[in-house]
Residue, then its C-alpha position, 0 to 999 in steps of 0.5 A: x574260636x571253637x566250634x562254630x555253631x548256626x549262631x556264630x555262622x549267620x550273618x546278614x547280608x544288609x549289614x555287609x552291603x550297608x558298610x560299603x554302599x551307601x543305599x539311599x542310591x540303590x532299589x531295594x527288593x524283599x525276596x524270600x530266600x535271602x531277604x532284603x536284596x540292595x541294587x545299585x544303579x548300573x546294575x537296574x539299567x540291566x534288570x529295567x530292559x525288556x530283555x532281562x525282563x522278557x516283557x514280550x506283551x503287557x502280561x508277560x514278563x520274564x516272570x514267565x520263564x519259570x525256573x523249574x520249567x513245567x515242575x510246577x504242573x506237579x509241584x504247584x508252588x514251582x512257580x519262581x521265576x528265573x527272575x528271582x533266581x538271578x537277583x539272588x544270584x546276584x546278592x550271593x556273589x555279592x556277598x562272596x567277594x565282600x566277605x574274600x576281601x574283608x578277610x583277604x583283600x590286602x594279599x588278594x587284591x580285590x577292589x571295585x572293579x573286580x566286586x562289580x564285575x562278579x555281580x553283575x556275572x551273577x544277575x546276568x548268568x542266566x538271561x540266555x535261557x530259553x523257555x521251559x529251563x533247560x528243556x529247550x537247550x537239551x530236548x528241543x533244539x537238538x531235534x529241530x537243529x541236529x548238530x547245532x553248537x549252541x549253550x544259554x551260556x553263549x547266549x547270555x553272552x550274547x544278550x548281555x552285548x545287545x542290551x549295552x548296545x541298544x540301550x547305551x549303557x555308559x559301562x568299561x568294555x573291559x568289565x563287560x568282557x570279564x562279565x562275560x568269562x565269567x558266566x562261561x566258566x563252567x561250559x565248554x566256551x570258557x577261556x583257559x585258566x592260565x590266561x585270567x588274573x585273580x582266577x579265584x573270582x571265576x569260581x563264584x559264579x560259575x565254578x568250572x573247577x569243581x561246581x560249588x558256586x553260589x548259583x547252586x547255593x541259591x536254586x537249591x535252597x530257592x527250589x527246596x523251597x518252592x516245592x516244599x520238599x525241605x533242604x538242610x543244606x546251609x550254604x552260610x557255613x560254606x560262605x563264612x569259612x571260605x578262603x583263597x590259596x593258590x588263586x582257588x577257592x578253598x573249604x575247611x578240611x572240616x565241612x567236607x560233609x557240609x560239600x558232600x550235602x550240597x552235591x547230595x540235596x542237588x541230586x535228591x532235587x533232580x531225582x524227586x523234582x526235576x525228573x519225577x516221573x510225571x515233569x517228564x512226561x509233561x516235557x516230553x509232551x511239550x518238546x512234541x508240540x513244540x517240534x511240531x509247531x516250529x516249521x510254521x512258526x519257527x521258533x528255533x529261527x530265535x536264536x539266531x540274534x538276541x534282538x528275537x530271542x528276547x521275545x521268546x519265553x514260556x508263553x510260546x504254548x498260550x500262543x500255539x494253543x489261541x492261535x485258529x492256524x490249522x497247521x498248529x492242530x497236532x501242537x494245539x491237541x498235545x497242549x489241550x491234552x497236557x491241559x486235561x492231564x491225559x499226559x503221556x502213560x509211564x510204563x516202567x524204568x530201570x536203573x542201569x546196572x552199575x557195572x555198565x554205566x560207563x559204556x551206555x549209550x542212549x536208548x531210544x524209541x528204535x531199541x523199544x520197537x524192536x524188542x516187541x514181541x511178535x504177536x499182539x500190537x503192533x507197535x511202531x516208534x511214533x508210540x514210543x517215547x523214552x527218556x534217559x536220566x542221569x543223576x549224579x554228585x556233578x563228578x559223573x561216577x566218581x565220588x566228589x570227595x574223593x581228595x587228596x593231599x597234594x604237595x604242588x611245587x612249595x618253597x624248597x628250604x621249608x618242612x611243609x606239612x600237608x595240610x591242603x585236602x582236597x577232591x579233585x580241583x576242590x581244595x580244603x584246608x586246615x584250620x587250627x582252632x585254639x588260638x589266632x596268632x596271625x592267619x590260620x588259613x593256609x595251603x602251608x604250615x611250618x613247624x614250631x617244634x621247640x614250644x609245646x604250646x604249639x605241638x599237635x597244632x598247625x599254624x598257617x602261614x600263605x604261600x608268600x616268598x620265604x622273606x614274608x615268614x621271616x617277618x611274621x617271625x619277628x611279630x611273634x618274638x614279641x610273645x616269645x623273646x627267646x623264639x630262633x629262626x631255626x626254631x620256626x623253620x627246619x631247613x630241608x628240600x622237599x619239593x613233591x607233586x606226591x598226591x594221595x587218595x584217602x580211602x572212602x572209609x576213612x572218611x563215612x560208612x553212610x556216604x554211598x558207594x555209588x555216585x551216578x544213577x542213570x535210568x531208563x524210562x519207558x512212556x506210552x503216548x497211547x494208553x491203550x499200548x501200555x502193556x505192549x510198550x511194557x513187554x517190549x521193554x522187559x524184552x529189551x532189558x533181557x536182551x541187552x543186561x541178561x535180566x530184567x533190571x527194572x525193580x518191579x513188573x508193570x501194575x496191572x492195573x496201569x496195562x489196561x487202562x484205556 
C-alpha cells in the first residue's frame, strides 16, 4: 500500500480489454491520446454508417465535424475531429466499468449487458452535434428558431433509432433504451434517478451529478493536446481509484486536488481556446453567414429528422462559398472576409464585478447603441456585435469542492465514523492505506477500539445489512481468537442527516475565492467604428456598474485602424 505514485497509477488499457475479449474479432485503431483502441463487432455496425460518419460526399467525412469548431483557425493543430473524440470516449467507458467490476462486480453486479451498454453510450454520445461544435446548438439556432427546444443530446438519441432502423441492426431494444438515457444524463431530458437500476453506470458517460466523467477526461486531455497548451490533469489516478458507494460514483478523499485540476484545466481550456478572443470573432462571423444563408438553404429545416441532419456538417461553408447563387452574397462575402482574416475588430472586454454576476443579464448590441455618445458616428446595432462569456468550474459561482460530511440514514446499532467527504453530489471516501485486511473503501467504518493496531485507523466495511459485518467478523478472529463482537461494534443509535461544510481554508490557500467569470465582450464588424463602438461601451460600464470595469482603455492604435 503507500503512497501511490505515477508508476503504481498506470495502467494499459489493452491488457484489460485483452483479459475479457478475444480480439482476433475486433478492429483495431492506434489513436494518439490513448493508443491502441479494440472494437468489437456491434459497435463497428454503429462507426461503418454514413451517419456516424457523416460522409455527405466522397471527401467529406465526420472527420469534418471538428471538435473544437473554428479553434483551429487560431490553433492550427485544432483539427480532431468529433470522430476521434468519440472512439476515446468509447475505450474510457470501457475502461471505467471493467475496472468497477474487477474491483466490485460480485457486490455491484455488473455483467455483459450493463459493459455493452456504457460503451456504446460512449461511442454514441456525440453523434447529434451540429456543425462547428456547440456553436450551432447555442449561437445559430437560437437566432433562426426563437424559442426551439432542441439539444445535440436529443438528437443523438435520436440518430441512434435511425441508424438501428435503416441499417437493421440485430441489437435488444432494452440496451438501446438504456444507450440512450444514458447519453442523457447530464441535459435537462434525463429520466429522474429514483427510476434507474445501477445508477452508478450513468455517471460514466454523461455525469449529471457533479460532471466528472470520461468524456471531460478525454477532450481535456484530446484538446490540451492539439492546441499545444500542455495539460497535468492525469485522469488515470482518478480512474484507478474510483469506487461505488450508495449507487454513485466515489473519489479518494485524498485526490480532492487532482478534481479540483480537472474542473480548473477545463476552465483554463475555455478561457485560452475555446473563447480567445480571435475564435470568437471568427464564430460570430459564421453565425452571421450562416443566419443569412439559411432562408435560402434552410439549413435549420436539418433538424427536423435525422435522415437530413446526418448530412449537415462543417462543409456547409464550402457550400455557401462555391455556390454562383446571388442570394448566398452577403453569406459568400462574410466566409471570403473570414477567409482573408479581415475578421470582426475586438474593441474591448470586462469582467463582470463579482458582486453582480448573479443578477446579470446578457448584454446586447441594443445596450452598446444606446450608450453612444452623441456627437461623432453614428452607430446603429447591425455594427455591433457582443458576446457574453461565462467561465467557470461547471458548479456556476460555487466552489466545487465545497463538501460535506453527510451521514444519510446508516444502520442504527452502529458507531459510524464520517468517513464520506464529499462536494455537493460528489462524493469521496477514506481510504485506510496501512493495511488490506478486507475492503478498505467504504461510506462506513466501524470502531475497532480494543486493538491498538487498529487506533487511529479506519477500516472500511460497504453499506450491507448489519448480518454481512458479522461475517466479516468471523474472517478476522482468525488473526485475532480473542477478537468479541462488542469489540468490533459499539451499539448505539445514530441515525443523522447532519451535513457540514468544511471551510475553504481548511482545505488550500492557492484554490480561488472566486469560481465563475463572466465577461462581456464588445467587436466592431466595421474597422472604422472601433473607436465609436469602444467609447460607447466605456459609457455602458459607467452607466450600469458606476466604473469602467474593463482592465485597460482601448489601444490607440487599434481606434484607428481602418
Amino acid at each position: 500500500m503507500g503512497a501511490f505514485s505515477n508508476e503504481e497509477l498506470s495502467f494499459s488499457s489493452n491488457f484489460n480489454f485483452a483479459s475479457s475479449q478475444d480480439l482476433r474479432l475486433s478492429k483495431q485503431i492506434h489513436d494518439n491520446v490513448h493508443g491502441n483502441i479494440y472494437i468489437d463487432p456491434l459497435y463497428l455496425k454503429f462507426i461503418d454508417t454514413e451517419q456516424f460518419q457523416r460522409q455527405v460526399y466522397l471527401s467529406c467525412t465526420l472527420r469534418d465535424l471538428k471538435q473544437l469548431g473554428v479553434a483551429h483557425m487560431v490553433y492550427p493543430g485544432a483539427v480532431h475531429s468529433r470522430f476521434e473524440h468519440s472512439l476515446g470516449v468509447y475505450w474510457l467507458a470501457n475502461e471505467a466499468v471493467h475496472k468497477l467490476k474487477t474491483h466490485q462486480g460480485m457486490e455491484l453486479g455488473i455483467d455483459h449487458f450493463d459493459i455493452q451498454t456504457v460503451k456504446l453510450a460512449g461511442l454514441l454520445h456525440d453523434i447529434g452535434h451540429g456543425p462547428f461544435s456547440h456553436l450551432f446548438e447555442r449561437e445559430f439556432l437560437p437566432q433562426v428558431r426563437n424559442g426551439l427546444d432542441w439539444s445535440h443530446e436529443q438528437m443523438s438519441v435520436d440518430m441512434i433509432d435511425h441508424i438501428v432502423d435503416e441499417r437493421h441492426i440485430d441489437i435488444d431494444s432494452g440496451t438501446i433504451k438504456k444507450v440512450k438515457d444514458m447519453i442523457l444524463a447530464s441535459s435537462k431530458f434525463t429520466l429522474t434517478k429514483s427510476s434507474r437500476e445501477k445508477q452508478f453506470l450513468y455517471d460514466i458517460v454523461a455525469n449529471g451529478r457533479n460532471g466528472i466523467d470520461v468524456d471531460k477526461f478525454d477532450y481535456i486531455v484530446r484538446d490540451s493536446r492539439a492546441c499545444a497548451v500542455g495539460c497535468n490533469f492525469q485522469f488515470e489516478r482518478l480512474m484507478e481509484t474510483m469506487r461505488v458507494l450508495g449507487d454513485e460514483i466515489c473519489y479518494r478523499a485524498k485526490d480532492y486536488l487532482t478534481i479540483h485540476k480537472l474542473f480548473a484545466t477545463r476552465a483554463d481550456l475555455h478561457r485560452t481556446i475555446y473563447t480567445h478572443a480571435k475564435v470568437k470573432a471568427i464564430e460570430l462571423m459564421i453565425v452571421d453567414a450562416l443566419v443569412k444563408a439559411n432562408d435560402y438553404l434552410h439549413i435549420s429545416s436539418h433538424i427536423e429528422h435525422p435522415s437530413q441532419y446526418w448530412k449537415l456538417d462543417d462543409t456547409i461553408l464550402k457550400t455557401i462559398e462555391t455556390a454562383p447563387d446571388p442570394e448566398l452574397k452577403e453569406s459568400r462575402d462574410l466566409i471570403l472576409r473570414v477567409r482573408r482574416r479581415d475578421l470582426y475588430q475586438f474593441c474591448n472586454e470586462y469582467a463582470v464585478p463579482r458582486d453582480k454576476i448573479e443578477h446579470f443579464k446578457d448584454v446586447t448590441a441594443h445596450d452598446i447603441v444606446c450608450s453612444q455618445k452623441s456627437s461623432g458616428e453614428i452607430l446603429n446595432e447591425e455594427d455591433v456585435a457582443v458576446t457574453n462569456v461565462r467561465i467557470d468550474l461547471t458548479r456556476g459561482r460555487h466552489n466545487p469542492l465545497e463538501r460535506f460530511v453527510k451521514m444519510g440514514h446508516p444502520m442504527q446499532f452502529l458507531h459510524l465514523h464520517r468517513t464520506s467527504l464529499s462536494i455537493p453530489l460528489l462524493h469521496f471516501y477514506h481510504h485506510s492505506e496501512p493495511f488490506n485486511l478486507f475492503s478498505l473503501y467504504a461510506g462506513w467504518t466501524c470502531c475497532l477500539c480494543q486493538y491498538p493496531f487498529f487506533q487511529g485507523t479506519d477500516y472500511g466495511f460497504y453499506k450491507f445489512e448489519h448480518q454481512n459485518l458479522f461475517n466479516y467478523f468471523s474472517g478476522l478472529r482468525f488473526i485475532f481468537p480473542d477478537l468479541t463482537p462488542n469489540d468490533l461494534i459499539e451499539i448505539k443509535d445514530y441515525e443523522s442527516d447532519e451535513k457540514f461544510s468544511i471551510p475553504d481554508d481548511r482545505i488550500s490557500h492557492l484554490l480561488p475565492s472566486s469560481y465563475q467569470d463572466m465577461i462581456v465582450r464588445v467587436y466592431s464588424k466595421k474597422a472604422h467604428l472601433v473607436e465609436a463602438i469602444s467609447d460607447a461601451f466605456e459609457n455602458f460600464q459607467l452607466k450600469t456598474y458606476g466604473i469602467k470595469a474593463q482592465v485597460h482603455a482601448t489601444p490607440e492604435k487599434k481606434k484607428r485602424r481602418v
